[in-house]
C-alpha positions in Angstrom: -76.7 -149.3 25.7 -73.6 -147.6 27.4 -76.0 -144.6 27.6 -79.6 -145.9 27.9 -79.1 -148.0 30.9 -77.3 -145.4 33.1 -80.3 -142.6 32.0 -83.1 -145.2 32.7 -81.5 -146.0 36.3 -81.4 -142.4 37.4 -85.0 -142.2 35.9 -85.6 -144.3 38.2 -83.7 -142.7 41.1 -85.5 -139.8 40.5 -89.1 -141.1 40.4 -88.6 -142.6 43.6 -86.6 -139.5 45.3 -89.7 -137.3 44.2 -92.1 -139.7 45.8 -89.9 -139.6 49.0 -89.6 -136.0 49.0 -93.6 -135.5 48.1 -95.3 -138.0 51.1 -92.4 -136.7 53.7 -91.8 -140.9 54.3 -89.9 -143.4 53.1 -93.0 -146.0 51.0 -90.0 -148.9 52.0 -88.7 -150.8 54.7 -85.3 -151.0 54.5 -85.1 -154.4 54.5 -87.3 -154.2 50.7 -84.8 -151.4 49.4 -82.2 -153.7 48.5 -85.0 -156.0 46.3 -86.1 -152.9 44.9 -83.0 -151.4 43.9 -82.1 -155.3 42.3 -85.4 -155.1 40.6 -84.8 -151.7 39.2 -81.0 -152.5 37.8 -82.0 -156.0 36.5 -85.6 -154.3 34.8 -83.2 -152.0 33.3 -81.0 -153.7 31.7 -83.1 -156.4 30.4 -85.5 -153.9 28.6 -82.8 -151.9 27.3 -81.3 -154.5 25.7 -84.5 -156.4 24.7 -85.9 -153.0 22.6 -82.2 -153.2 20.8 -83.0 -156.4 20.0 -86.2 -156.2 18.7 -85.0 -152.9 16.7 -82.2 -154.6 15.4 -84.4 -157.9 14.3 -87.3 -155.9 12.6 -84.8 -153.0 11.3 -86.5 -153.0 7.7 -90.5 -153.4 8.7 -91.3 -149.9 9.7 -94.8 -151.0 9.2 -95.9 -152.6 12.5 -94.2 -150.3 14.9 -97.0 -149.3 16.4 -97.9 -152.7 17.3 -94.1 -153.0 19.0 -94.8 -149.4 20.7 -97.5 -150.8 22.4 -96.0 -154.4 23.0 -93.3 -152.3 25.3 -95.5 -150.2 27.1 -96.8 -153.2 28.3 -93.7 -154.9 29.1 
């Protein structure tokens, strides 16, 4: 978790520095950068944590992982 959340916040970052640098403008108003950049930290940590949770409760049933791949793309 040490690692994920870190990478998945400068995902994040980066996504959103590319669609700065592609439309020329800033998408926000300043005062909504703040609740995004809460959003984005809180999101990431709470999925981080909840896929190491799920992987650790259904560790030996390798059969349904499809089913959970899909569960988290729509989380």
């Amino acid at each position: 978790a040490l690692v994920d959340i870190p990478f998945f916040w400068s995902l994040m970052c980066l996504m959103f520095g590319i669609l700065v640098l592609l439309t020329r403008i800033c998408p926000l108003e300043a005062s909504d950068a703040l609740t995004l950049i809460i959003c984005i930290f809180g999101y990431g940590i709470s999925l981080v944590l909840f896929v190491y949770l799920m992987a650790f409760k259904f560790r030996t049933g390798r059969s349904n992982r499809y089913v959970w791949s899909f569960t988290f793309i729509l989380v």
